[in-house]
Every structure is written in C-alpha cells, then in structure tokens.
C-alpha positions as CSV (number, residue, x, y, z in Angstrom):
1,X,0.0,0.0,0.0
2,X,2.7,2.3,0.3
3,X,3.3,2.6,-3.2
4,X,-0.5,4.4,-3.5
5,X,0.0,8.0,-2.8
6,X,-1.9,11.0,-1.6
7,X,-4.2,12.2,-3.8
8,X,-4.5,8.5,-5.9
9,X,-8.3,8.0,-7.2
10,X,-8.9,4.7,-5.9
11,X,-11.8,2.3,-7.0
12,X,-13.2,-0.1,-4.6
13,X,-14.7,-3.5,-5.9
14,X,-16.7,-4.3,-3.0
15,X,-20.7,-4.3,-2.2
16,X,-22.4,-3.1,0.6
17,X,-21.3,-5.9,2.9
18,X,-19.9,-8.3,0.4
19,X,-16.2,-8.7,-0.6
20,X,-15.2,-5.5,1.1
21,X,-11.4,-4.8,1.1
22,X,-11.1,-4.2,4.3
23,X,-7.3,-5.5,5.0
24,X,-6.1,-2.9,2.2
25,X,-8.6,-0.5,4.1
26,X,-7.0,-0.6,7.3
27,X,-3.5,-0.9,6.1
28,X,-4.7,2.8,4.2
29,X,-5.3,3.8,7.9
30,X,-2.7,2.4,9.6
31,X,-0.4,4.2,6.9
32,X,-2.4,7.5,7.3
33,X,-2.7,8.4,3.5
34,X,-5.0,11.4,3.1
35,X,-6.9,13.5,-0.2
36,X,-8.1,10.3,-1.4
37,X,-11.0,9.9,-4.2
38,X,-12.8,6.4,-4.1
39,X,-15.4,5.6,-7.0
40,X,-18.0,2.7,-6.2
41,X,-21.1,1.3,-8.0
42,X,-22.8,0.0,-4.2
43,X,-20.2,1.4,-1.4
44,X,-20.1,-0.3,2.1
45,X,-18.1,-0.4,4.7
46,X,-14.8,-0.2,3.2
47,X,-16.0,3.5,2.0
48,X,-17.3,4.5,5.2
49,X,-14.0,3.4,7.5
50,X,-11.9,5.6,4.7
51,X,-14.2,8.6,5.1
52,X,-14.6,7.7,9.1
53,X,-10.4,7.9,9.4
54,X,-10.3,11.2,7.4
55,X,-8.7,9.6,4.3
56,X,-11.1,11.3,2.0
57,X,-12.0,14.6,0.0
58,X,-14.0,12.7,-3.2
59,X,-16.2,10.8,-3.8
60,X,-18.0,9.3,-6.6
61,X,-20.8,6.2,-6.2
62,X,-23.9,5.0,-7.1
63,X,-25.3,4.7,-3.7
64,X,-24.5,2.3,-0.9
65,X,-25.6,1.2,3.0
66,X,-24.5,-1.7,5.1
67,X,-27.5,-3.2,3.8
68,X,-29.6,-4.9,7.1
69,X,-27.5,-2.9,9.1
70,X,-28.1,0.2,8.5
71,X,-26.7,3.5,6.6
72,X,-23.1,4.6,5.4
73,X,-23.3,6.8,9.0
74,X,-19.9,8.0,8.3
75,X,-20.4,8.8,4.7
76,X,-23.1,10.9,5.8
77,X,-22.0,13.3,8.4
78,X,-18.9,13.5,6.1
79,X,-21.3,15.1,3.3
80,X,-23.4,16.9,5.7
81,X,-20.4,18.7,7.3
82,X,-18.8,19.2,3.7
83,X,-15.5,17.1,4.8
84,X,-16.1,15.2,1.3
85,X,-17.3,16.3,-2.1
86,X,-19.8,13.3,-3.3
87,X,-20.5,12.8,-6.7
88,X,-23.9,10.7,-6.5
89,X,-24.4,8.7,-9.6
90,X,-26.8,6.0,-10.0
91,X,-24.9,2.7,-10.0
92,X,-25.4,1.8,-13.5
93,X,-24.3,4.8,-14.3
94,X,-21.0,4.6,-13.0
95,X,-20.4,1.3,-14.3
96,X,-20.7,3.2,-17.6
97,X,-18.0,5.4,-16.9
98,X,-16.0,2.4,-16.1
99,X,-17.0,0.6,-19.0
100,X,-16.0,4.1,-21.1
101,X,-12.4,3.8,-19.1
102,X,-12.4,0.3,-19.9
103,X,-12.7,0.6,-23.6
104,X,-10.0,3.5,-23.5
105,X,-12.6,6.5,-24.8
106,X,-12.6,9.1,-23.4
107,X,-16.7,9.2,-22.6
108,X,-20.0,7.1,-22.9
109,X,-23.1,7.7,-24.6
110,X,-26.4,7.0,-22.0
111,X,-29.9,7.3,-21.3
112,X,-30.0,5.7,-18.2
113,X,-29.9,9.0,-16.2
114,X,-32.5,11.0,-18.2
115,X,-35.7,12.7,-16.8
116,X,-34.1,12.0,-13.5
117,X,-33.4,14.4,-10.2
118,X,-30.3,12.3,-10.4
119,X,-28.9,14.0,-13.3
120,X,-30.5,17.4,-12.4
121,X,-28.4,17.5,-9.1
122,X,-25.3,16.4,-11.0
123,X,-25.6,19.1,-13.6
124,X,-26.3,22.0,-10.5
125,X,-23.0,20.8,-8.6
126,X,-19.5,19.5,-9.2
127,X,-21.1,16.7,-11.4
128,X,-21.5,18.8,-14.0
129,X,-17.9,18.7,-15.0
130,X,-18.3,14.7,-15.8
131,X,-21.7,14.8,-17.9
132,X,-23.1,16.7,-21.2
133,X,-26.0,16.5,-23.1
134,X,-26.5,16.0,-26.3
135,X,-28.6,15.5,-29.6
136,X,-27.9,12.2,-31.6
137,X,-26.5,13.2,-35.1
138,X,-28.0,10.6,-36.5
139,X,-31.5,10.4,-35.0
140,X,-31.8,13.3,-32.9
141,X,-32.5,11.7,-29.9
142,X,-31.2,12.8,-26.4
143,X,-27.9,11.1,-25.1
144,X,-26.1,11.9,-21.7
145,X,-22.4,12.0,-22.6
146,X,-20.6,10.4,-19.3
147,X,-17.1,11.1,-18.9
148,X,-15.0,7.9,-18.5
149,X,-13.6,7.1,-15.0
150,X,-10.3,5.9,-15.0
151,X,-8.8,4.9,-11.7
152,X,-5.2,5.2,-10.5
153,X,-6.0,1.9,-9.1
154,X,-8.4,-0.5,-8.4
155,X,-8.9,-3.0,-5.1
156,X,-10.7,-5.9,-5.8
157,X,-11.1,-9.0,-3.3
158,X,-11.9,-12.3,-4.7
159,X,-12.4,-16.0,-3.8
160,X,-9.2,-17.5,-6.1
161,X,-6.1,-16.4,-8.0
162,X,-3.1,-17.7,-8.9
163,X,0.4,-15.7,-8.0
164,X,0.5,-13.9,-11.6
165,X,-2.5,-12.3,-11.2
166,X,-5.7,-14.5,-12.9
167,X,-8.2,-14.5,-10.9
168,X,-11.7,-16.4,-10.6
169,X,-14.8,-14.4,-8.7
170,X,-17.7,-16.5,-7.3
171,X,-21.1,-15.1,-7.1
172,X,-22.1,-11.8,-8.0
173,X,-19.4,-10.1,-9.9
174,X,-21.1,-6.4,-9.8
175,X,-18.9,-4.2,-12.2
176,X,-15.7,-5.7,-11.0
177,X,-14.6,-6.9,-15.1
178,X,-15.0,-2.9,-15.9
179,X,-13.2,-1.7,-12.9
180,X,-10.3,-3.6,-12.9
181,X,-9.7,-2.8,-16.4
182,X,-10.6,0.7,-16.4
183,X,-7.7,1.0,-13.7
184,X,-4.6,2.1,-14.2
185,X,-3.4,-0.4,-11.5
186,X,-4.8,-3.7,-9.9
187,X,-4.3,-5.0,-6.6
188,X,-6.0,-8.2,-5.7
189,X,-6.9,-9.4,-2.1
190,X,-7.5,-13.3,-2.4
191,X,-9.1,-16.1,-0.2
192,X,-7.1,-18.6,-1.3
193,X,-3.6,-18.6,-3.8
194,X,-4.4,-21.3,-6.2
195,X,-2.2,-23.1,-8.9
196,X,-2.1,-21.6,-12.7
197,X,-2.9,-24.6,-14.3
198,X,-6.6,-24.1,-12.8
199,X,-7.2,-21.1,-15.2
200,X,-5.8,-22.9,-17.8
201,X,-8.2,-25.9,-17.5
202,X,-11.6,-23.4,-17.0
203,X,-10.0,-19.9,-19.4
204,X,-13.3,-18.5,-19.8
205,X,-14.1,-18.1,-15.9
206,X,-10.9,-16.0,-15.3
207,X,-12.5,-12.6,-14.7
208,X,-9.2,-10.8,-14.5
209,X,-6.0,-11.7,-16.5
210,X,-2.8,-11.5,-15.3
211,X,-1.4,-9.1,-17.1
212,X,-3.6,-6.4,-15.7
213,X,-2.8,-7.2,-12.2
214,X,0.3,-5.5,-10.2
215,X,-0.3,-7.4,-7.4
216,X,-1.6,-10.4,-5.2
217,X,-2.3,-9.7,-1.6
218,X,-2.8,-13.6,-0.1
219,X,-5.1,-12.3,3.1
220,X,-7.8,-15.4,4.2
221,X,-11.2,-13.4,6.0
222,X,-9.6,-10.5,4.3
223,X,-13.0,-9.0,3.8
224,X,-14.4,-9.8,7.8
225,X,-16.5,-8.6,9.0
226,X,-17.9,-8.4,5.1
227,X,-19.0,-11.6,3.2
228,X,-17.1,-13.8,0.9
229,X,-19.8,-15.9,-1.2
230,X,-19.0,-19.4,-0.9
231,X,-15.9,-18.8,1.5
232,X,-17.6,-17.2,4.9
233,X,-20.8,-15.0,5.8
234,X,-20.9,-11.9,7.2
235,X,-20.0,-11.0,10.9
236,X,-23.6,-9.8,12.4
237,X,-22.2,-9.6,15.7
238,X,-19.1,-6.9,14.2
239,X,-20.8,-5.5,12.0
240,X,-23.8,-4.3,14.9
241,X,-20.5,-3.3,16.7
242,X,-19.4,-1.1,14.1
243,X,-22.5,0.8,13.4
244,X,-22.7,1.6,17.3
245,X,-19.4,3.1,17.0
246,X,-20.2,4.8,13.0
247,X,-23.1,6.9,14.9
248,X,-20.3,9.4,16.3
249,X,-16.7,11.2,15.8
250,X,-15.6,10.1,18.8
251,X,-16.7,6.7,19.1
252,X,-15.6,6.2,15.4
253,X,-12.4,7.4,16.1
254,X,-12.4,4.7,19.4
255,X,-13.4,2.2,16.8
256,X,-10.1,3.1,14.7
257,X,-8.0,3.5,17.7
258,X,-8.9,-0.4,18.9
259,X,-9.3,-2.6,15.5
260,X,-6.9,-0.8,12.8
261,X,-4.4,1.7,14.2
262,X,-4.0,-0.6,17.8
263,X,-3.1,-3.8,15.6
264,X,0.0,-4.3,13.3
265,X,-1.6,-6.4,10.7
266,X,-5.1,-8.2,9.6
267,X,-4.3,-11.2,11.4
268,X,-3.7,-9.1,14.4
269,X,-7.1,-7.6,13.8
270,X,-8.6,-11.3,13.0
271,X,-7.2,-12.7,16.9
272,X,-8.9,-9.2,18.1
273,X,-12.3,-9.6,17.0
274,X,-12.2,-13.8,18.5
275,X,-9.5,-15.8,16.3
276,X,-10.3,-19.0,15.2
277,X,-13.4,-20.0,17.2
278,X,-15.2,-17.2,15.7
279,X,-13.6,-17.8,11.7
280,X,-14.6,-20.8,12.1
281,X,-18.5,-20.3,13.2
282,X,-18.4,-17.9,10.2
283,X,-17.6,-20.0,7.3
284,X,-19.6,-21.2,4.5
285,X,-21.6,-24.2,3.9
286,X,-20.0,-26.0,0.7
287,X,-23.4,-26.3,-0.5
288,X,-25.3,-23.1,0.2
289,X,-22.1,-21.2,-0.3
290,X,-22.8,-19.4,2.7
C-alpha cells in the first residue's frame, strides 16, 4: 500500500457488505494516506472506514448502506459537514464510466440518467464537469455523454487467484470486469492462492487476466466482517458493533484507535475480534455457499 500516494483515485470493488477490502482499508489507515477519491457502484463499509479515518476529499458512487445494518453513518455526516465532495451517480451509471475507461474512450453515450433528479443534481454541482448533453447526429435523440472514470488503481477482493495475477470471482461479480480494467493499477486481495494450471483448465471463468494485475495480496477473512460468497458469511455480531461506533466522531475514532491503528496487521485484527473459534462459526456451507 505504500506505493498508492496522496491524492490516488482509488476504485473499490466491493458491495455493501460483500467482498469488502477491508485488509487494504486498514492498512490505508494504519499508513495514514490522506486527499483520497474512491469511486463505487454499491459502497459499504470499506467507503465509510476511509471517510470515518479522514482519508477522503472525493467521492464518486452510485449509492450504498450496510445493507440490514443500516446506513453509510460516516459517509453521511462526512457530506453533511462538507468534509467530502460526493459525486452521487446512480450505480449503472457509474459502471458506464468504467466501462468508457475500460474501452479507453474518453466518454459514454447513456440514457439511463435522463428525466431524473439524479442528473438534475449532478448538472447543478460538481457533477457537471463529468456529464453533457446532447442531440444524436443521427436520429436526434437525447444522449447523456458520461465522462469515463479511470482509476489510478483499483482494489478488488476475490475467492481465487493464482500468484500472476488470474483470478476467478464466485457469485455476483457487480462491475468488477470494468473496474479492474478501467484501472490504471490492480491489486487483488485473495481467499485462497491457487495453482495456474486451474485457469488454464476453465479460461473463460478467469474474470481478471494476469497481465492487468500488479499485485496479489494472499489475506484469508480479508474482507471480515464483510461476506465472501461461498468462503464465509458476514460478521452480524461486528458489523452491529461497528455501526454503534459509526453513529459518532468520537466513538468512530475509538473504533479506529482499537481494530486498525491498535493492531500491526489483519491477522492481528482477526485474533482481536475472536481468532479461530469465531472464523470458524463464520464459514460457508460447501453447499449453500454461505
């Protein structure tokens, strides 16, 4: 992590509480990097630690919560109190401007965001320097013209990879595909470090080749207290903790103080929050997948 600097535009590829790069999250923390922007289709808690700790000026997303648990709490003061310039898409529409970035232009014809307060709020504030309207030359119809979004790097945890850099994702795959290849960078966070010849056998399920990746971060539970599909669930009891804390500066900043900056590493953090006994109560069922 020390190689992203102040100021980096990072994308995150996690979900509301699913695959959430949370190891990378608190290593941003302990390492104190600050002026970040972070893009997201569905942000979750990986977002809202980052904006709790102070890391952030920008942001652009599509939305997000900690889905049963409640709201982004941090996320939300941070806009209220102007600590954070937000940039509220819808989530398609953001995976359009990764898509854009993907396919190296430079911006994206849509509709999606037409007749919409969405766009209308966009256009009034600092929005309005990503989007344009325009006429069709050829029909005449009305297109949104959505500037591309092109990370400085993107953080994307997943199930398998290999130590090149191909990687398989289980389950929902959201807009990681776009993301990663929007990115300037990749860093992968993976459950489990798997031989190459596995991609080889199954080509078509590798989601990210290895040549876009920089890097393989080998981190089991690397998303606690956020779900892996088909690897572990989600922490309830953490996650209940967390938002207790997320309702306040101070207690967030208690929060920081005792899981991220008071531990030297994730597995320091996983012994913290009940080691084994409790990774083990939270792992999925080989059928179900959770």
């Amino acid at each position: 992590m020390r190689t992203i600097p102040d100021g980096a535009h990072i994308a995150l590829g996690g979900f509301a509480i699913a695959r959430n790069v949370i190891t990378v999250v608190h290593e941003l923390i302990r390492q104190r990097k600050k002026d970040l922007t972070l893009s997201q289709c569905v942000m979750g808690m990986d977002t809202d630690l980052l904006v709790g700790a102070g890391l952030v000026s920008r942001l652009i997303v599509g939305g997000g919560s900690l889905d049963r648990f409640g709201l982004v709490q941090c996320v939300n003061r941070a806009r209220e109190t102007g600590q954070v310039v937000s940039l509220d898409y819808t989530s398609l529409s953001v995976c359009f401007a990764y898509l854009a970035g993907a396919l190296g232009i430079s911006f994206i014809p849509i509709k999606s965001l037409l007749a919409s307060e969405v766009l209308e709020r966009l256009e009034r504030g600092p929005g309005a320097e990503s989007l344009r309207r325009m006429n069709c030359p050829f029909t005449g119809e009305e297109y949104v013209l959505l500037k591309a979004l092109t990370p400085d790097v993107s953080l994307v945890h997943v199930q398998a990879a290999d130590d090149q850099g191909n990687c398989h994702i289980h389950g929902p795959r959201w807009e990681n595909e776009e993301q990663a290849k929007a990115a300037h960078r990749v860093i992968l966070i993976a459950e489990e470090l798997v031989p190459t010849d596995l991609f080889r056998q199954h080509p078509a399920r590798t989601i990210i080749p290895a040549h876009r990746v920089e890097a393989v971060i080998h981190q089991p539970f690397g998303a606690h207290p956020t779900a892996v599909y088909s690897c572990y669930d989600y922490d309830a009891e953490h996650l209940e903790l967390y938002v207790q804390h997320a309702r306040t500066p101070q207690r967030m900043r208690e929060y920081i103080e005792n899981y991220i900056l008071g531990t030297r590493d994730h597995s320091e953090y996983l012994e913290k929050i009940g080691g084994i006994r409790k990774l083990e109560e939270l792992k999925a069922d080989p059928v179900l997948g959770y």
